[in-house]
N, C-alpha and C positions, 0 to 999 in steps of 0.2 A: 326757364331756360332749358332749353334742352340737348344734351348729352351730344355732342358730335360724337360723327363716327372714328376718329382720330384716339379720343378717350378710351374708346372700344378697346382699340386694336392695342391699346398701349396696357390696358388692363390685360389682357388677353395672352401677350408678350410676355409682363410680370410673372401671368399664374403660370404660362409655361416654365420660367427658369426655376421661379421655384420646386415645382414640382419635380425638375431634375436635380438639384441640390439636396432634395428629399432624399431622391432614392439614391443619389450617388452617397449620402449619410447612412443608410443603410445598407447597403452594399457596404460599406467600411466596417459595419458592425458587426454585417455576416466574415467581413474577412478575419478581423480579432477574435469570433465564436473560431475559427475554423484555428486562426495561430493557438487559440489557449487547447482545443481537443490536440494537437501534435503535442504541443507541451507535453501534456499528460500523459502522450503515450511513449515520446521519448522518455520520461520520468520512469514509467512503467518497464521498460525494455531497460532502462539501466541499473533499479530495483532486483530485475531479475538475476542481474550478474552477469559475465563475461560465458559462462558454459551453458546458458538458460537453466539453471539450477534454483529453484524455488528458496527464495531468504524464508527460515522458519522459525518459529519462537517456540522451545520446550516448555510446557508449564506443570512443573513440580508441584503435587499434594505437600499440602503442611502439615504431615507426621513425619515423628520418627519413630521406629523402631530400637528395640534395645537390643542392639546390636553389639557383642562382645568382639569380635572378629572376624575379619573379609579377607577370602582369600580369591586371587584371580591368574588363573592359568596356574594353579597349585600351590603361589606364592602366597601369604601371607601378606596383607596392605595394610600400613598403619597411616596414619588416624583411619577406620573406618568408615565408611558414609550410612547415615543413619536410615536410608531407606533406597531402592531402587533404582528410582530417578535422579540420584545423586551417582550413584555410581556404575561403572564402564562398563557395557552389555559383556556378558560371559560368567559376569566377577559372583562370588556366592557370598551371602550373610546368612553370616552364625549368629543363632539366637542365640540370648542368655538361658531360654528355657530347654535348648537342645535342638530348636527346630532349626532348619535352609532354609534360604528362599534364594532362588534360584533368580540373577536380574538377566534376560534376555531381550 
């Protein structure tokens, strides 16, 4: 038996809709690629802060120094900080041995 041309047309019809449920499903896929880049760039611009001011992480050496006493802006700071990065740019530590180090 052979194939009417009705069968045809009606195959023909099928492979069209699918093919636009295809790309109307990728079209969707490119739209969520595009919502999740905003995501992350609103995430981005709100990381930065209200001034665009760069959020930044200090990261302190794991020594200390034998540090007897810190003074800063002439004053005298007790407890100490045992090494530079601990303590407030300007401020000076006294060695035990007599030497400064100057934290700027």
């Amino acid at each position: 038996m052979r194939p009417s041309i009705f069968n045809y047309f009606d195959c023909t019809l099928w492979l069209s809709t699918q093919k636009q449920e295809t790309k109307g499903t990728i079209m969707a896929a490119d739209a969520n690629k595009v919502q999740v880049v905003i995501f992350f760039l609103y995430a981005s611009i709100f990381l930065l802060g209200m001034n665009g001011e760069v959020i930044g992480v200090k990261a302190c050496p794991l020594y200390c120094l034998d540090v007897e006493y810190m003074t800063c802006n002439g004053t005298t700071v007790d407890p100490p900080r045992c090494n530079c990065c601990l303590a407030p740019k300007g401020c000076i530590l006294h060695l035990s041995d007599g030497n400064s180090v100057h934290c700027g």
